[in-house]
Every structure is written in structure tokens, then in C-alpha cells.
C-alpha positions in Angstrom: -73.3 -223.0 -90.0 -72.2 -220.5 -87.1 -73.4 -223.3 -84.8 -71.5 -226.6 -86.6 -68.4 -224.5 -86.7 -68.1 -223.3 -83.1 -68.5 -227.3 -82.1 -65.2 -228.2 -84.8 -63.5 -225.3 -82.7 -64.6 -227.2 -79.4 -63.4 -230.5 -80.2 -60.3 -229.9 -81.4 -59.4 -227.8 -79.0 -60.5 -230.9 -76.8 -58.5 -232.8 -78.0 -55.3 -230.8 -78.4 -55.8 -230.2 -74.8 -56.3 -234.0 -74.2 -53.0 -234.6 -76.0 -51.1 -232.1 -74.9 -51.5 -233.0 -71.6 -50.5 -237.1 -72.3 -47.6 -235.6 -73.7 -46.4 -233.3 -71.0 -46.3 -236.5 -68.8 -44.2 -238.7 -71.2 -41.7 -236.6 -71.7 -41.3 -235.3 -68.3 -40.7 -239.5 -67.4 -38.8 -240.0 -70.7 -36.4 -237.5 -71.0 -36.4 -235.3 -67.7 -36.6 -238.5 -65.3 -34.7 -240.7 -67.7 -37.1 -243.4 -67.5 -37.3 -246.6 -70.3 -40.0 -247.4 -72.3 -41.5 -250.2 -69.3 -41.4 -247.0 -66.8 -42.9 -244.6 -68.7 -46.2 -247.2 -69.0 -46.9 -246.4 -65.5 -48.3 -242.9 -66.7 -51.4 -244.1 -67.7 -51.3 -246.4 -64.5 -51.1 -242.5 -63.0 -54.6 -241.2 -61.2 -53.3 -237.7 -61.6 -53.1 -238.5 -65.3 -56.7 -239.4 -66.0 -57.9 -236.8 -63.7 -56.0 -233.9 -65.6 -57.0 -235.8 -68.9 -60.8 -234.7 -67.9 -60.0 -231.4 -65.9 -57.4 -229.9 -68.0 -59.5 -229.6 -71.0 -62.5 -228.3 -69.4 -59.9 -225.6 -67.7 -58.9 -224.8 -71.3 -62.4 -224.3 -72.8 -63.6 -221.7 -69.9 -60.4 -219.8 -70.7 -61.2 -219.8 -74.6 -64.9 -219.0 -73.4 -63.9 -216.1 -71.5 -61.2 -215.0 -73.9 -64.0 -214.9 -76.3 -62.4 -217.5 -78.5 -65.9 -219.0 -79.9 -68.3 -215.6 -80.1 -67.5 -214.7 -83.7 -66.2 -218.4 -85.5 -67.3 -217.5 -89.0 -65.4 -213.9 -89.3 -61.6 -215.1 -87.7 -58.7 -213.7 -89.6 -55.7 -215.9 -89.4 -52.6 -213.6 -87.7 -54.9 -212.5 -85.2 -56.0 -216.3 -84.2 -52.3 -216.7 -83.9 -51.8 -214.0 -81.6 -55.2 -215.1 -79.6 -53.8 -218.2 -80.0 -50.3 -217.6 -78.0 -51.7 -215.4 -75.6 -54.2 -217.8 -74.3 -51.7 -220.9 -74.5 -49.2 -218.4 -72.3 -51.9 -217.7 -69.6 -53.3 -221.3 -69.6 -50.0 -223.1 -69.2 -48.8 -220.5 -66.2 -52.6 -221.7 -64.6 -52.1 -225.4 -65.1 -48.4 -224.8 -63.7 -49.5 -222.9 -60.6 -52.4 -225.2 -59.6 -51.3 -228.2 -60.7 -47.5 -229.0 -61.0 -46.2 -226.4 -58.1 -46.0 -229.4 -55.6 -44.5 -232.0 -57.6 -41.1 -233.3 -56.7 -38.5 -232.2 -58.6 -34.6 -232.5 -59.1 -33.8 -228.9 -60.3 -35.7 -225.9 -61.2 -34.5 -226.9 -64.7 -37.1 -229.6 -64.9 -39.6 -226.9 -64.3 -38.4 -224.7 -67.0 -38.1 -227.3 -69.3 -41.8 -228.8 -68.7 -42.8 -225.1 -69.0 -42.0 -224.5 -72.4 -42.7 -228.2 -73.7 -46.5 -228.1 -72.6 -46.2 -224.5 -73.8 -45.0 -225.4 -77.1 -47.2 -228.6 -77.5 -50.4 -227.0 -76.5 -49.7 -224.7 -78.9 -48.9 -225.9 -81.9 -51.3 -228.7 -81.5 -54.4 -225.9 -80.8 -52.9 -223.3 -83.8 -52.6 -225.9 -86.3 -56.2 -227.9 -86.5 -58.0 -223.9 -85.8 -56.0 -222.4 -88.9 -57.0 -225.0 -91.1 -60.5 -224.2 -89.9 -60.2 -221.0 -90.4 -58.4 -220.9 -93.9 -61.4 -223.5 -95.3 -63.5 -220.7 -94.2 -62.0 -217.8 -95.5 -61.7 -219.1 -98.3 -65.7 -220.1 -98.8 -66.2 -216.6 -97.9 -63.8 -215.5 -101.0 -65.2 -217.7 -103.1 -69.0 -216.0 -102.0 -70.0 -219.5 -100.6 -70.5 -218.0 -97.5 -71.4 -214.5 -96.6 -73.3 -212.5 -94.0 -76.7 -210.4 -94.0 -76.4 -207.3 -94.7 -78.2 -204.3 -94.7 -77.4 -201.0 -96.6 -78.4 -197.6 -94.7 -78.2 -195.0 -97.7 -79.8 -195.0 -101.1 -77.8 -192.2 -102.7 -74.8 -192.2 -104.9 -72.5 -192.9 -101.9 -74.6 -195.8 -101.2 -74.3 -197.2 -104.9 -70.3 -196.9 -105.2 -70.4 -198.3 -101.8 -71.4 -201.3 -102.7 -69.5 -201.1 -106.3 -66.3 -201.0 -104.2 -67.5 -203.7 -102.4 -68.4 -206.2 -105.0 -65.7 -205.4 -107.2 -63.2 -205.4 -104.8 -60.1 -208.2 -105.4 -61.0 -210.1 -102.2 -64.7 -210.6 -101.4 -65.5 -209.7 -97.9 -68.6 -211.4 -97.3 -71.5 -208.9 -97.5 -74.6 -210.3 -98.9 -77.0 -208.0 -99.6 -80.3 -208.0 -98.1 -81.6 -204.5 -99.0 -81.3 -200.9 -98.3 -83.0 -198.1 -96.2 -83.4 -194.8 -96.9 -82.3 -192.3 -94.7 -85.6 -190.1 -96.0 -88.6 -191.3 -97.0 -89.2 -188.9 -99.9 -86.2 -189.8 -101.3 -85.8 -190.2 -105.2 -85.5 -193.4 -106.8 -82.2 -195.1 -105.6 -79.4 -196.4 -108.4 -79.0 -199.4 -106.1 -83.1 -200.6 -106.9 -81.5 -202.4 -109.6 -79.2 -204.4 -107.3 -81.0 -205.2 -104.1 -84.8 -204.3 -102.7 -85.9 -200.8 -100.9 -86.8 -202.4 -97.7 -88.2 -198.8 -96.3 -86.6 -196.0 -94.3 -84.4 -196.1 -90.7 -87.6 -195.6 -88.4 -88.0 -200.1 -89.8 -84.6 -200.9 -89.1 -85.1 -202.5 -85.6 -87.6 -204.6 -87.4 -86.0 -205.2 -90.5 -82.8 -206.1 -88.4 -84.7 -209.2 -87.0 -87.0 -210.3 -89.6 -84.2 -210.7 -92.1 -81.5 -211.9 -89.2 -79.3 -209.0 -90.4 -75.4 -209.5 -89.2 -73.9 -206.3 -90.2 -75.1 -202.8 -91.1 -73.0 -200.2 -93.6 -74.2 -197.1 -93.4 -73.4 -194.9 -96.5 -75.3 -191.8 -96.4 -75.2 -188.4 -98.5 -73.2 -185.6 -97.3 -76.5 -183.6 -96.6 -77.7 -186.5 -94.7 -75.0 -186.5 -91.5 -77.4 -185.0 -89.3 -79.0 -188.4 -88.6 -76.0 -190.5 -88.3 -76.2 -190.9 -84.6 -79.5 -191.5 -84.4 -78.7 -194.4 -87.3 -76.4 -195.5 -84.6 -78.6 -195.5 -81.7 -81.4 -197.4 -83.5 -78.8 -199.9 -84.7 -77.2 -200.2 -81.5 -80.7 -201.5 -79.8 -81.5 -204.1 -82.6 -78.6 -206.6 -81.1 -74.6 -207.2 -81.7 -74.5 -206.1 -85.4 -71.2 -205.4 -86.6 -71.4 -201.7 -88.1 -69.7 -200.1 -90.7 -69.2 -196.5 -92.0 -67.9 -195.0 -94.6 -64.4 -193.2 -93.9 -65.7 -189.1 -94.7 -67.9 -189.5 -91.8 -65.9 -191.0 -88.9 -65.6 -187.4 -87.5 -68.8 -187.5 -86.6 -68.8 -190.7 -84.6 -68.5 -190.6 -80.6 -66.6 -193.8 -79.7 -64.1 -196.5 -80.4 -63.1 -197.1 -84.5 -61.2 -198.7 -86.7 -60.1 -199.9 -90.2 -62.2 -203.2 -91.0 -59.0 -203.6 -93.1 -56.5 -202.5 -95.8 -57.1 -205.1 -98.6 -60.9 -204.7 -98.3 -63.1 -201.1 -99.2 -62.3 -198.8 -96.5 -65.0 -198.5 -94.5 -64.6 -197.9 -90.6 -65.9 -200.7 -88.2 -67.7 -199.2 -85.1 -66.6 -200.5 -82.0 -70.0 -201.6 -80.3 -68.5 -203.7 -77.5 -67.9 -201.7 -74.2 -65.6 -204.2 -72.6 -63.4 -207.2 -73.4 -64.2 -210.3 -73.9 -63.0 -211.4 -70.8 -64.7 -208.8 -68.4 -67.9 -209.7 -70.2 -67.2 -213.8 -68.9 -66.2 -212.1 -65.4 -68.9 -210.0 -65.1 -71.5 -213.0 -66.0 -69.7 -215.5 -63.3 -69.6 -212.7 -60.9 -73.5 -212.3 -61.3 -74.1 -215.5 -60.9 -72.1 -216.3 -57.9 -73.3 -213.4 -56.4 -76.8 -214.1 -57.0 -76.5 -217.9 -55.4 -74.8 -216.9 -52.5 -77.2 -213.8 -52.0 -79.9 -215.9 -52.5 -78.8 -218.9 -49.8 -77.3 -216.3 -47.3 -80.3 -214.1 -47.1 -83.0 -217.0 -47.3 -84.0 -216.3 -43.7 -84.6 -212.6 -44.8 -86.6 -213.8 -47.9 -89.1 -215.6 -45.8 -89.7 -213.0 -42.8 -90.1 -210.4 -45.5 -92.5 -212.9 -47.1 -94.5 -213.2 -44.1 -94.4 -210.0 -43.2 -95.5 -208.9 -46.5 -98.4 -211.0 -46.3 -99.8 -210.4 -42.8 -99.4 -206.5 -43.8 -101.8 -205.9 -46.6 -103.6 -208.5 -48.5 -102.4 -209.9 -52.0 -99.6 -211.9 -53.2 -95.9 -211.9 -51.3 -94.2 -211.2 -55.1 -95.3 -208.7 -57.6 -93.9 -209.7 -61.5 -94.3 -206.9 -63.9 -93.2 -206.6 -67.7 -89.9 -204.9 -68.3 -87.5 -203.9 -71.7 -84.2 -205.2 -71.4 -81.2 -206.4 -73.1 -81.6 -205.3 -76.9 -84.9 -204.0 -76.0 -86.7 -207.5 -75.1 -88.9 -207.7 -72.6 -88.8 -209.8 -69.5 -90.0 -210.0 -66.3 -88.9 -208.7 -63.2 -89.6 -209.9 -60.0 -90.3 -207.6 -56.6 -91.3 -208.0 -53.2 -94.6 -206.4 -53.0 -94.6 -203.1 -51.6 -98.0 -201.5 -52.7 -101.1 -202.5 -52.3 -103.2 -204.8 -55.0 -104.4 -203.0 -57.7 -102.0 -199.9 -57.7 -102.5 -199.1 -60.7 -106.0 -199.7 -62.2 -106.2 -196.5 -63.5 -103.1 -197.0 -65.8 -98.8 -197.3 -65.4 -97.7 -194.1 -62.7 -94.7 -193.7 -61.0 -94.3 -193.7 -57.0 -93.1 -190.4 -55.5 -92.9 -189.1 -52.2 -95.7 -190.2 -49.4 -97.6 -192.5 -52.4 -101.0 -193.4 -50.9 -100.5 -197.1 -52.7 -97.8 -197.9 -50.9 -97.8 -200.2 -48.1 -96.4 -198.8 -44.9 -93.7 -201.9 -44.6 -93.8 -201.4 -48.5 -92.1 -197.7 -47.3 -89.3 -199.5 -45.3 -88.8 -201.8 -47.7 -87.9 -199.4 -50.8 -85.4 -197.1 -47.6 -83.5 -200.5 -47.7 -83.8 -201.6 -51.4 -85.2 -205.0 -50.0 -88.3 -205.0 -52.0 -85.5 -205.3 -54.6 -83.6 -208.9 -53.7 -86.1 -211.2 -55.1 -84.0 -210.1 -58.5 -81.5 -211.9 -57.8 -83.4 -214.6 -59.8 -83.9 -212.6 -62.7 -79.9 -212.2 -63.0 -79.5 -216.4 -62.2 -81.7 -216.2 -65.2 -79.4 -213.6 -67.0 -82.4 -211.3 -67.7 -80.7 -208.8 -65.5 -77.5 -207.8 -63.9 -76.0 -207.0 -60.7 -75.0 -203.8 -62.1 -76.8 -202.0 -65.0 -79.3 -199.4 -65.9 -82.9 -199.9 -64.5 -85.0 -201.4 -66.1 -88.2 -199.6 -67.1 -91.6 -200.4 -68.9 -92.2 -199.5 -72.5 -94.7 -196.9 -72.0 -92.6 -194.5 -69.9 -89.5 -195.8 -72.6 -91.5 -194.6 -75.5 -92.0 -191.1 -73.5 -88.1 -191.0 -72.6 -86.9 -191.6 -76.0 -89.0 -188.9 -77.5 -87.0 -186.6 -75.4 -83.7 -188.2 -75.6 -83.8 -190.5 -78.4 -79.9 -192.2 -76.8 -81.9 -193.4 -74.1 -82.2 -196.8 -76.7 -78.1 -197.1 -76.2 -78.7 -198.5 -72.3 -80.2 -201.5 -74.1 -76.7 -202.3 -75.6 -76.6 -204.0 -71.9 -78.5 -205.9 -69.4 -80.4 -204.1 -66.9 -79.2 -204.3 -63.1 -80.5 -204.2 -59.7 -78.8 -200.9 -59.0 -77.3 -198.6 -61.2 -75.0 -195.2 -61.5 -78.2 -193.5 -61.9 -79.8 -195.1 -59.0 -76.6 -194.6 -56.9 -76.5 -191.0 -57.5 -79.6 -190.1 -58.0 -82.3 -192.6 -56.7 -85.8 -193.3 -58.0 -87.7 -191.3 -60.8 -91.3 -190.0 -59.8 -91.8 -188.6 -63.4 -90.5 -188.7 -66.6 -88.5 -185.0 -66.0 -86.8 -187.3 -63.5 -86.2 -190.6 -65.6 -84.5 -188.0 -68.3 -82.1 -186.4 -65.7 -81.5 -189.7 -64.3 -80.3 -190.8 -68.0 -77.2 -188.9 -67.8 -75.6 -190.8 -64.8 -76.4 -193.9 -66.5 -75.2 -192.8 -70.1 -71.8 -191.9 -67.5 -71.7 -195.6 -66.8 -71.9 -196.8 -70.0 -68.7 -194.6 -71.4 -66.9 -196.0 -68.6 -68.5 -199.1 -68.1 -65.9 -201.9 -66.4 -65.3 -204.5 -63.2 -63.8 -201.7 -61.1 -66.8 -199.6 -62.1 -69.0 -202.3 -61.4 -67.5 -202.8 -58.0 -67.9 -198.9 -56.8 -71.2 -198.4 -58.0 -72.1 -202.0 -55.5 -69.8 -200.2 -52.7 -71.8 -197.2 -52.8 -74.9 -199.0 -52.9 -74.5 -200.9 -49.9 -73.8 -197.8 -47.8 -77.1 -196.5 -49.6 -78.9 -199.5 -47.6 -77.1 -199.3 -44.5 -77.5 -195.3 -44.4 -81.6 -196.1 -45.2 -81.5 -193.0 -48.3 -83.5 -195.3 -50.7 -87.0 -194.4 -51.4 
């Protein structure tokens, strides 16, 4: 469904562009140029037309892409797709204006004004009106309980039950369909809500439970004397993927981070706030990867193969070393390294390197002072398993240490991995799990004030890390 609707969104807005853009040169040959009916033939006769008739659109759907337009198609509200709408009509038009239509001849600045606010207007209404009907046939299914959303209840008490009474018996149905509830407490009574929807077992299942029955969003509703575990509800939620959580208003207090009403017509629960950036430096941040990574890759392809050979003639083994890794949302994936120990490190189990580590090579040593056992990972994040910039990624049997000790270690997986870090800026690599713990907090730092300017120090200060030769 989520799928089929996204591709309506695409094609009309395709097509709005496509016609939009036919239009803009009519009427600036009609009515600004004062051309007849024979003249104004000769825009289709126009290269520049059929070229924009291709580019223009495919302009339009990277803005809507980066804008975030098609990331949530089955929960739009109407006034806010109007103001998304206008905003990203506004900033596409200026774009089209400035690399396009600059340079054309013109009589007065009028015509400019004037072809402003008619492609402006056009592209506007013609994009609103197909996406509203869209969105009203779907709002509507939803009211009519058509359509509606996984849903997991966390609570089984009496705030739990009238929870979900306010919910179904509310005068516009918001489109939670129940798949079961946790307990916060698994010697918990019997709940009043077992004769509405299945016990599905306590919070230590929700990762689980969260993929096996493709939850969507999460309400959690627990008892006054249950409070205490809220944030650790949080943190395990926030690792099981982009749920949209919920919370009853009486415990917002508790919360650290962004809120707000899910709405004033609906039950008033609080929506938690569970993305760290806009939609926009999301798309920037991904493109910026990306180019980064290709251009890394082709400028330093000389350096990939001396290190390749040098890696080779230096110790026996393979040039590359691949080992599992927990990433985004806590899936694993794995990351790729220039060897820099010698084959069969760790036979004896998973140990960290410290200071003068008998496995490692001695080029391995100069490699990890200037990070360069660290470039072949510019794949992984061409792949998008990983990030220029992002918590390291670690294996899941030093995770499951770290997280008995500080259980909000599981909130780094709310993003990918990177090749350096906050944490690896200011405090380098972790020789034990002591370290791995008080290297958290940095990290935990960069996720509070996670951003493109962040992003941009934390490379600055990395690079003087590798010219200074202060890795180990």
C-alpha cells in the first residue's frame, strides 16, 4: 500500500512538473512576447523546451526527496501538505530561475517577475491539487478503519485500557490497529485489555516483537509506579527502527528530547520526536557520503594499491580483513579494513588492541597512527552501511558488555555508524570495555547535537588527527 502510494505521489508530481513547465513557455511567447497562435508553435520546435521537459522534473523529484516529501505517504495531514507544498514550490521555482532562465533575453525585468510568479503559481496549484485528493482519499480510508497501522501497546494496567478506550472511541479514528500489548513487568496481574488484543510478553521482546509483527508505532501507557522504566522503553524502542512513539501526556516530564501533540482532535497522547535532523540534512548528509566516498576512493587509488602491496609483502595473509559489525538499527554488516594484524589474531576469542599489541603488524602500527587501515570503508558507506561521520561501529559481544553497563548505548543505533566519530576524535580507540563506556559519552554528545556543521568539525579535526600521526 505504502509502496503503490508513494509511486501516485511520483507521477503526478511528474507530471505537474511536465506541465507546468510547457506552460511557463506559452505564456511567456503568448502574452509576455505577444506572439500569435503560429508563433507560439515554435515552442515545441524549442531544444531548451524538451530538454527542460526531462530535466525539470527530475530537478523537482530530488527536491521533494530531500524535503522528505515521500518518507511517510500514508500518515500526510492536509494543511501541512499545503505548507510543504508552497515551501518547496517557492525554493524550486527560485532554482529553475537561477540556473535556468538567468541568461535569457529579456525586454524588462517585468517579464522576469511576471514568469516568476506564473511558474510559481502553476507549479503549484497543479502539484497541491492532484496530492490533496490523494491525501483526502486516504484520510478518509483511515477514518473509515480501512486502513490503519501496527501497533503495539507498552502497558497492561488501567492506564493502558482507557488508553485504548479513548482511542477507539474517539470521534475521528486515528488509525491504530492493534497488534498486542507488553507488560512493563512480567509478574504482572491479568490485564483488562486480554479481552481486546493478545499479551505478546514483556519489554525485554519488544525488539523482536517490533519486527516479527512489522510494528509502525508504539504507545506506551504505563502505571504511575511503573515510570522508572520509561527510558529504557525508549531506548529499546529507539533501536528496533523509525517507529513513531507515543506517550501518554502525565509522563512527558520524564522524557529527554523533542515532543509534541500528535494532535487536538485525536486522544492526547505526546508524539516523541525520534528524528535528530531534518529531512533535508538527512538527503545532504547521504549525497555528501557518497560523493565523498567516490572521489576518496578515485583520488587515493594510488594509495590503495601501495598500501595493498605493502601490506602483503609485510606479513603473510590477505591485503583486506572483513569482520561482522552492528549497525544501523542494530543490523549487522560488514566492515572492511586494511589488514593491520597478523592472520589469526584472535583464535583464542574477540580482544581489543591496546598499546604495543604483539598481533599487530609493524606497518599495521603506522597504519592505525594515520587511520589508513581505515579507507577501505569508504565502500561500506557507497554501500550506505556506514557513514562518513558516525559512532564506531562495534561487534555484538563487546555491545552486549557495554549495554549492561549503560543500557543508552542501544540509542547510537538510531544512526549509521562512521569512519570517525566525536568519540574517536576526542578520545581515540578503546582497549577495554572501561574505555568503550567512557568513550560513549562523546558519542551520546554527538548525537544531542547531531548536524552538517557538526558533521563537518568532527572531519576537520579528524584530518589534523592524521596529519599530526595521534591515531593508534
Amino acid at each position: 500500500m505504502k509502496r503503490k502510494q508513494t509511486i501516485k505521489y511520483i507521477l503526478f508530481d511528474i507530471l505537474s512538473a511536465m506541465l507546468a513547465w510547457a506552460a511557463l513557455f506559452v505564456f511567456r511567447k503568448a502574452v509576455l512576447e505577444h506572439m500569435g497562435f503560429d508563433d507560439v508553435n515554435q515552442v515545441f520546435r524549442d531544444t531548451n523546451f524538451w530538454l527542460g521537459l526531462v530535466l525539470v522534473p527530475a530537478g523537482w523529484l530530488m527536491l521533494y526527496t530531500m524535503l522528505g516529501t515521500y518518507r511517510d505517504v500514508l500518515r500526510k495531514a492536509r494543511l501541512k501538505e499545503l505548507l510543504e507544498t508552497l515551501l518547496a514550490s517557492f525554493v524550486g521555482v527560485v532554482v529553475i530561475f537561477f540556473a535556468l532562465l538567468i541568461d535569457d533575453n529579456i525586454t524588462t525585468y517585468h517579464n522576469y517577475y511576471a514568469s516568476f510568479l506564473f511558474l510559481l503559481a502553476v507549479h503549484f496549484v497543479l502539484t497541491y491539487v492532484p496530492r490533496v485528493l490523494i491525501t483526502s482519499q486516504t484520510v478518509r480510508r483511515v477514518h473509515s478503519r480501512r486502513l490503519g497501522f501496527p501497533t503495539l501497546m507498552v502497558g497492561a494496567g488501567r492506564r493502558a485500557h482507557q488508553t485504548y478506550l479513548d482511542l477507539e472511541n474517539q470521534e475521528t479514528y486515528s488509525g491504530e490497529q492493534f497488534a498486542g500489548f507488553v507488560t512493563v513487568d512480567a509478574s504482572d496481574k491479568p490485564s483488562p485489555l486480554l479481552s481486546v488484543m493478545p499479551c505478546l510478553g514483556t519489554v525485554d521482546d519488544l525488539p523482536s516483537l517490533v519486527a516479527q509483527h512489522n510494528i509502525e508505532e508504539a504507545i506506551i501507557a504505563v502505571e504511575p509506579a511503573e515510570q522508572d522504566k520509561i527510558n529504557e522503553i525508549l531506548r529499546s524502542l529507539d533501536a528496533s527502527g523509525d517507529l513513531i512513539i507515543k506517550i501518554t501526556p502525565d509522563a512527558r516530564d520524564l522524557i529527554v528530547g523533542s515532543i509534541k501533540q500528535d494532535s487536538i482532535f485525536h486522544s492526547p497522547l505526546i508524539v516523541i520526536n525520534n528524528r535528530l535532523m531534518a529531512e533535508w540534512q538527512y538527503s545532504v548528509k547521504r549525497l555528501f557520503d557518497i560523493v565523498v566516498s567516490l572521489l576518496a576512493m578515485v583520488v587515493l587509488s594510488p594509495v590503495y594499491l601501495v598500501t595493498a602491496i605493502i601490506v602483503k609483502c609485510t606479513s603473510p595473509g590477505p591485503v583486506f580483513y572483513a569482520q561482522e559489525r552492528i549497525g544501523y538499527h542494530g543490523k549487522p554488516f560488514r566492515m572492511h579494513k586494511f589488514r593491520s594484524m597478523y592472520v589469526n589474531a584472535e583464535d583464542s576469542g574477540p580482544a581489543l588492541s591496546k598499546d604495543n599489541d604483539p598481533r599487530i603488524t609493524p606497518f599495521g602500527r603506522f597504519m592505525r597512527k594515520v587511520r589508513l587501515d581505515e579507507i577501505p570503508q569508504f565502500y561500506n558507506v557507497l554501500r550506505g552501511t556506514m557513514s562518513i561521520v558516525g559512532p564506531r561501529p562495534e561487534r555484538q559481544f563487546y555491545i552486549d558488555q557495554i549495554v549492561k553497563r549503560a543500557p543508552e548505548y542501544l540509542l547510537l543505533q538510531r544512526i549509521k555508524p562512521g569512519i570517525t566519530s566525536w568519540g574517536q576524535v576526542k578520545y581515540g580507540y578503546a582497549s577495554n570495555v572501561d574505555e568503550m563506556v567512557e568513550r560513549l559519552r562523546y558519542d551520546l554528545l554527538y548525537l544531542d547535537n547531531m548536524s552538517l556543521t557538526t558533521d563537518l568539525k568532527i572531519m576537520l579535526y579528524t584530518v589534523i588527527i592524521i596529519l599530526q600521526g595521534r591515531g593508534k
